[in-house]
BALOFI-936506 format. One record per atom (N, C-alpha, C): z, y, x; residue in one letter. Coordinates in steps of 0.001 Angstrom, whole numbers, padded with zeros to 6 digits, always signed. Each point is the difference from the previous one (the first is absolute). Layout:
N
ZYXa
...
***
This chain:
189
-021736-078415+013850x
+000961+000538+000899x
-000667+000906+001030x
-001302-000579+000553x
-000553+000489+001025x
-000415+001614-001005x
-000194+000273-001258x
-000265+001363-000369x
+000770+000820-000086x
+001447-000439-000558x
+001185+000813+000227x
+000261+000241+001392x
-000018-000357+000909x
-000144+000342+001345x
-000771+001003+001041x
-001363-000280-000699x
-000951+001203+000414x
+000252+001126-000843x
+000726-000158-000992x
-000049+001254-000729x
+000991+000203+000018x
+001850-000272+001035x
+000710+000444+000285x
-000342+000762+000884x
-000825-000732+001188x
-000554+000735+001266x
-000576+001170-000355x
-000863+000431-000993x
-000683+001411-000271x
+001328+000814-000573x
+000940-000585-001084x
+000670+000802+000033x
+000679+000643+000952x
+000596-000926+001055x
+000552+000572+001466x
-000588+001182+000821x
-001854-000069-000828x
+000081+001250+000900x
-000317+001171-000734x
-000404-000356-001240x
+000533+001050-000883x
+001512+000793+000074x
+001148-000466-000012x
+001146+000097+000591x
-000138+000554+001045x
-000114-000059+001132x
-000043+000501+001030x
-000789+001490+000043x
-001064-000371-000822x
-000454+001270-000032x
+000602+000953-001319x
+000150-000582-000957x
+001057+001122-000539x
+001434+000600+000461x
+000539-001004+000644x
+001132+000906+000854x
-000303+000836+000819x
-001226+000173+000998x
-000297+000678+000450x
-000481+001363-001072x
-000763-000134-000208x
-000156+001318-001141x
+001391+000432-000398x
+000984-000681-000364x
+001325+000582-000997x
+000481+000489+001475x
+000214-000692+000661x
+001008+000644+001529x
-001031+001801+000454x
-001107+000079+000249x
-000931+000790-000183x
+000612+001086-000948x
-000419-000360-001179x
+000629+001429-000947x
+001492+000522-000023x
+000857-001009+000555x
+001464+000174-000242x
+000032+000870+001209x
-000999-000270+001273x
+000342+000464+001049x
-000368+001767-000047x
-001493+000115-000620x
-000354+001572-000640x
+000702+000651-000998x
+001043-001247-000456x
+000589+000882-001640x
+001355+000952+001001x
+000536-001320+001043x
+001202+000780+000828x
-000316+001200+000777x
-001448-000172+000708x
-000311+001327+000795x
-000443+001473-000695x
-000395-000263-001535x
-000329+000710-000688x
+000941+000489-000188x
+001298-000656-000405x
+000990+000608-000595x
+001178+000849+000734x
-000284-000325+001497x
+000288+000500+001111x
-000346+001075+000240x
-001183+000321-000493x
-000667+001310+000457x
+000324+001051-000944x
-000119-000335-001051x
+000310+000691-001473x
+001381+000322+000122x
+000918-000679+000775x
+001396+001017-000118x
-000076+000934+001184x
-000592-000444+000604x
+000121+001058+001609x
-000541+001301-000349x
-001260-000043-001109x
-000798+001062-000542x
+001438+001125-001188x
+000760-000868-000234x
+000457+000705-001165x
+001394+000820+000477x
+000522-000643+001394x
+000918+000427+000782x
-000217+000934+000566x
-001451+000324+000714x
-000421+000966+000684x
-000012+001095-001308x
-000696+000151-001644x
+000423+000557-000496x
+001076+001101-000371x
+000865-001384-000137x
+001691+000674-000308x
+000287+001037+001137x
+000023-000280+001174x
-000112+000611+001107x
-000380+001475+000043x
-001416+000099-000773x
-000660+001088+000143x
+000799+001176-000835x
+000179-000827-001424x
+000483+001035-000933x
+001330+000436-000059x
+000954-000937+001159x
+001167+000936+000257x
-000410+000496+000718x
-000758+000312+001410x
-000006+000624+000984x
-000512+001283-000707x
-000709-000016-001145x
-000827+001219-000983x
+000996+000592-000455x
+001168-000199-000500x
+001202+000106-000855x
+000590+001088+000946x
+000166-000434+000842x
+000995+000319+001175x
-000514+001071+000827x
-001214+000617-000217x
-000460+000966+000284x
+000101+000835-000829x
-000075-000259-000924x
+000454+001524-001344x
+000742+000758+000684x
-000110+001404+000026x
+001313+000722-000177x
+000022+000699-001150x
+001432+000157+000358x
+000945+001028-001432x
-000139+001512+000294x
-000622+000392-001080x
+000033+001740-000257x
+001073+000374+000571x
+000460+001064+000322x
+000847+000849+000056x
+000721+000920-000958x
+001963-000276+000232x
+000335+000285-001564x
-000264+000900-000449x
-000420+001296+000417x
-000311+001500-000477x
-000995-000797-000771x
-000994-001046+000271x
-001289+000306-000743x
+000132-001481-001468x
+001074-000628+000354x
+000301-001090-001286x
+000329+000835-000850x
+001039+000867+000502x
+000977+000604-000881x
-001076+001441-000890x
-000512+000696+000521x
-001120+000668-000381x
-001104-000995-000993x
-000311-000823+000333x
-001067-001084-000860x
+001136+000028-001321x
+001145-000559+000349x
+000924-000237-001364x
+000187+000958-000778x
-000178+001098+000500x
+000402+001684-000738x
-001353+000278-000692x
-000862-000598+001082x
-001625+000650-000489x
-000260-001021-001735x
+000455-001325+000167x
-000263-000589-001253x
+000969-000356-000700x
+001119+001075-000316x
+000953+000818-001051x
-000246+000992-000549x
-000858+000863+000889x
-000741+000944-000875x
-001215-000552-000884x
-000749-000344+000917x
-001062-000560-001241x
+000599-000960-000779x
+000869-000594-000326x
+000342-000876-000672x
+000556+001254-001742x
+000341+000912+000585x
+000685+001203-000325x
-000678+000923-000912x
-001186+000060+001110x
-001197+000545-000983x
-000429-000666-001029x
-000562-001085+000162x
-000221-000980-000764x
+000779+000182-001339x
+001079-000460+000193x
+000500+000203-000995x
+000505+001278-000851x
-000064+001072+000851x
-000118+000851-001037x
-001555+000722-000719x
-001238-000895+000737x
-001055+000254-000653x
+000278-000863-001561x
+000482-001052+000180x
-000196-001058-001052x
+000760+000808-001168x
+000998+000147+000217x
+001997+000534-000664x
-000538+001500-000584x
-001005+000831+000594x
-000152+001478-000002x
-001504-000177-001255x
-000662-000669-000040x
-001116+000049-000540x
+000281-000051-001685x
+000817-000968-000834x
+000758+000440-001274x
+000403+001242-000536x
+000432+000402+000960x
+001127+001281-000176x
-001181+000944+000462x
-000391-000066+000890x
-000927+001545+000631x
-001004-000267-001687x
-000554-000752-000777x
-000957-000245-001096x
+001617+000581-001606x
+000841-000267+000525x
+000738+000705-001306x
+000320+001207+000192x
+000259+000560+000983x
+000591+001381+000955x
-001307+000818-000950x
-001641-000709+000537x
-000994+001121-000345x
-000505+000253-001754x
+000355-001046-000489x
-000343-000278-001135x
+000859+000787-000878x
+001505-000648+000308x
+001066+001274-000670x
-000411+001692-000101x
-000437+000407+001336x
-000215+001584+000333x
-001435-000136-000715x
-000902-001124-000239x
-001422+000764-000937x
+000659-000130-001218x
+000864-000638-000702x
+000608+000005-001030x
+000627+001438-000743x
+001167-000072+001747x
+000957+001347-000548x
-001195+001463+000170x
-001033-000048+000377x
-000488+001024+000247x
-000672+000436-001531x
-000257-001114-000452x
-000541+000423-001370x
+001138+000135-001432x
+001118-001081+000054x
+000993+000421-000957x
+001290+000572+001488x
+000556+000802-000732x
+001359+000591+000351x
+001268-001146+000033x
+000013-000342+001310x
+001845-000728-000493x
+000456+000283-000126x
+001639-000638+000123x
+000967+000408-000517x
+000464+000410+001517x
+001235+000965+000296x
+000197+000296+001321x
+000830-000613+000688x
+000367-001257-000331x
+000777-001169+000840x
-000692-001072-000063x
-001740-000173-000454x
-000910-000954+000356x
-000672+000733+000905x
-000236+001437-000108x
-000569+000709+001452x
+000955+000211+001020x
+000880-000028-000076x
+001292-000249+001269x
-000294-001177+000759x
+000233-000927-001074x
+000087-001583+000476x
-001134-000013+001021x
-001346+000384-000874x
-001407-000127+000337x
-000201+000735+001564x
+000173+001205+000490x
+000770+000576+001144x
+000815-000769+001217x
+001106-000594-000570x
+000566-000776+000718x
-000831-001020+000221x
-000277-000767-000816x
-001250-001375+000896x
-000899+000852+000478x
-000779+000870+000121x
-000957+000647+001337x
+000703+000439+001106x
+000898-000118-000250x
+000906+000871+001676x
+000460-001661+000191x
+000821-000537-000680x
-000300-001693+000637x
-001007-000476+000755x
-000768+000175-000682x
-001469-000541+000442x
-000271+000694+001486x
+000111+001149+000124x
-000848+000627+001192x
+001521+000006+000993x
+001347-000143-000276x
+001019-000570+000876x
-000097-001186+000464x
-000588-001231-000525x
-000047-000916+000646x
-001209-000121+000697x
-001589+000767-000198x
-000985+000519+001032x
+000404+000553+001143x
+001206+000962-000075x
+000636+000864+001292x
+000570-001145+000659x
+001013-000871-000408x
+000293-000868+000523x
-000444-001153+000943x
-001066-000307-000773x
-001487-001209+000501x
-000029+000878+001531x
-000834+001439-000507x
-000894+000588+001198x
+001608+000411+000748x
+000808+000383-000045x
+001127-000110+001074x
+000209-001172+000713x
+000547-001147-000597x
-000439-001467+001024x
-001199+000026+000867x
-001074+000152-000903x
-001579+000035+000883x
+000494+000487+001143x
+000050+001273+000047x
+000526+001108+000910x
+000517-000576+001674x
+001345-000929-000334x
+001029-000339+000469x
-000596-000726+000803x
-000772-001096-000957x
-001016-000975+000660x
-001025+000616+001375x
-000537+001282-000367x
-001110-000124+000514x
+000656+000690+001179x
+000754+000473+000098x
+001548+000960+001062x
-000049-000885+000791x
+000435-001214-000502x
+000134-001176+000808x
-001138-000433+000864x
-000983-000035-000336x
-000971-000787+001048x
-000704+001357+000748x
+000542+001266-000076x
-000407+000949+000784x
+001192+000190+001117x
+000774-000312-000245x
+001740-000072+000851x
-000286-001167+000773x
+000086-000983-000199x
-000134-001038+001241x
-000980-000019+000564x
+000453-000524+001025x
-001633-000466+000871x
-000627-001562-000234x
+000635-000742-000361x
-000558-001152-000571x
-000736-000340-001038x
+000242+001379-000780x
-000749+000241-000852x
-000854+000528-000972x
-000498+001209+001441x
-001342+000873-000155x
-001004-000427+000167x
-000388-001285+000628x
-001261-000291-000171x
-000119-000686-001382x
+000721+000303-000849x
-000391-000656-001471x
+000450+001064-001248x
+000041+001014+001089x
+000465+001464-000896x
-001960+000044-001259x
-000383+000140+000911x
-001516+000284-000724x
-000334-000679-001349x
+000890-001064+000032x
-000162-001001-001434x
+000848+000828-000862x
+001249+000420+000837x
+000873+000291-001336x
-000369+001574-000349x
-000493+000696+000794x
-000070+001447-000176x
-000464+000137-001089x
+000629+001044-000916x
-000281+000448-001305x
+000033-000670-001162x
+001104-000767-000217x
+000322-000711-000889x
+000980+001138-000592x
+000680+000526+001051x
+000838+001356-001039x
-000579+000496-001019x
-000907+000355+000618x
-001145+001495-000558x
-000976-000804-001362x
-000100-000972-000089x
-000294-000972-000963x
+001174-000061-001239x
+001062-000280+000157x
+001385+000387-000418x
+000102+001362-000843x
-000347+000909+000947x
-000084+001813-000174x
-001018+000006-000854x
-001119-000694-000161x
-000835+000686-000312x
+000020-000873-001760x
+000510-001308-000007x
+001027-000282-001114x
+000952+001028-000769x
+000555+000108+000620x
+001173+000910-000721x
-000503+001279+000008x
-001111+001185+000433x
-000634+000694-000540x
-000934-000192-001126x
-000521-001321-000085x
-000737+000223-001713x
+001533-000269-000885x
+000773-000609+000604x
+001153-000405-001241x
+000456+001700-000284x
+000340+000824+000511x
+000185+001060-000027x
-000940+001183-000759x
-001259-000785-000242x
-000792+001120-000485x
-000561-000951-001741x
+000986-000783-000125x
-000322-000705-001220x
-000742-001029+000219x
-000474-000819+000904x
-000996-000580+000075x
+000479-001584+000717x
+001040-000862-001128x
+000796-000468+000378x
-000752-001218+000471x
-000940-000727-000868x
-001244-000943-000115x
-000671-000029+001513x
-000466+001426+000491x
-000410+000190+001224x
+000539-000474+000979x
+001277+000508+000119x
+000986-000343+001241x
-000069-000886+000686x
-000338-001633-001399x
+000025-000753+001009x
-001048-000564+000922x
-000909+000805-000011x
-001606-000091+000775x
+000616+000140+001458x
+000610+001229+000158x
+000549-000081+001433x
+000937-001330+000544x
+001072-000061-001013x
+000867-001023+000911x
-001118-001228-000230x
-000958-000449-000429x
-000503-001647+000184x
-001173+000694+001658x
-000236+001125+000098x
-000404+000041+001369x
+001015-000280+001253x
+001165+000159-000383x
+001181+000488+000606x
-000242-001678+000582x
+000224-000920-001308x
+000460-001372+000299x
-001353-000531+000593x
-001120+000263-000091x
-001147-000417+000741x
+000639-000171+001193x
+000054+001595+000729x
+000082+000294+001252x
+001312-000883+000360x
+000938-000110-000124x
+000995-000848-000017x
+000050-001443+000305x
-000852-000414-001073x
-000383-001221+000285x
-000885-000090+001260x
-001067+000539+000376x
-000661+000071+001405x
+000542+000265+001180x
+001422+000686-000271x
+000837+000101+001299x
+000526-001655+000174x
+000973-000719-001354x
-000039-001068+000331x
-001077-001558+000620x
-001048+001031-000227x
-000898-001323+000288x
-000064+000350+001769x
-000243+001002+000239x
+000248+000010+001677x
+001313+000097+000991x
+001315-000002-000957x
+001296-000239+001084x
-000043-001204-000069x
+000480-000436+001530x
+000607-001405-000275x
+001151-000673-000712x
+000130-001335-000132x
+000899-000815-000749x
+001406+000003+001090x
***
C-alpha cells in the first residue's frame, strides 16, 4: 500500500507539472493566434486602401483604347483572311500570263484585285479615322506617337496590292498591327 502511495504522490507532481506545460502552450497557441489575425486584418486593410486608389482613365481615352483594339483586331484578321487569296490572286496572273483566258475568267480575275485593294482602301481609311482621332483630342495626343502611321502602313499595303504584289501587302499591315499593339500596351485599362 505504502508503494501505491508514493507513487501516487510522484504522480501528483507529474500532474501538476504537466498541466502546467498544457496551460503554457494553450496559453501561446491563444496569443499566437491572436496575433496572426491582427497581421491578416491589417492586410485586408492595405489592399482595399490599394484598390481604392486606382483611378479610371478618362472616357476619350477607354473609348480610344476600344477603337485602338478593333483595329488591330481588324488587321489581324485581314492579315490571316488576305494571305490565301493574295497567294491565288498571284498565282492565277503567273498562270494567266503564260496561257490566255477566257475573258470572263480575266474579268472575274480583275474584279477580285479591285476587291482586294477596296478592302486595303478601306483598312487604311479606318486607320486614318483612328489616327484623326488621337490627333483631335487632347486626351489623346500624348499617345498619338504610338498610333502615328499606321495609315501609311495601310497605304503602303494597298500600293503593292495595286502594283500586283498581292503576297507583299501584307508585310505592311502586320507592321501596322505591331505598332497597334504597342499603342495598346501603353493606354490605360
Amino acid at each position: 500500500m505504502i508503494e501505491f502511495y508514493q507513487l501516487f504522490g510522484q504522480e501528483g507532481k507529474l500532474m501538476k507539472q504537466l498541466k502546467f506545460i498544457v496551460s503554457a502552450v494553450l496559453l501561446l497557441t491563444i496569443f499566437a493566434a491572436a496575433a496572426d489575425a491582427q497581421k491578416k486584418s491589417t492586410k485586408k486593410s492595405s489592399v482595399r486602401s490599394a484598390s481604392a486608389v486606382k483611378t479610371i482613365p478618362p472616357l476619350d481615352v477607354r473609348t480610344a483604347r476600344e477603337k485602338t483594339e478593333t483595329q488591330r483586331d481588324n488587321v489581324n484578321f485581314w492579315i490571316d483572311k488576305l494571305g490565301p487569296i493574295a497567294v491565288t490572286l498571284e498565282s492565277l496572273d503567273a498562270t494567266y500570263a503564260k496561257k490566255r483566258p477566257t475573258a470572263s475568267t480575266a474579268a472575274k480575275q480583275e474584279e477580285n484585285k479591285k476587291k482586294f485593294v477596296a478592302m486595303l482602301r478601306n483598312l487604311r481609311d479606318d486607320l486614318a479615322m483612328l489616327e484623326s482621332e488621337f490627333r483631335t483630342k487632347p486626351a489623346l495626343r500624348k499617345y498619338l506617337v504610338n498610333v502615328d502611321g499606321v495609315s501609311n502602313f495601310a497605304a503602303q499595303a494597298e500600293d503593292s496590292a495595286i502594283a500586283g504584289k498581292f503576297v507583299a501587302s501584307k508585310q505592311p499591315l502586320r507592321e501596322a498591327s505591331k505598332k497597334l499593339t504597342d499603342a495598346l500596351a501603353v493606354m490605360p485599362r
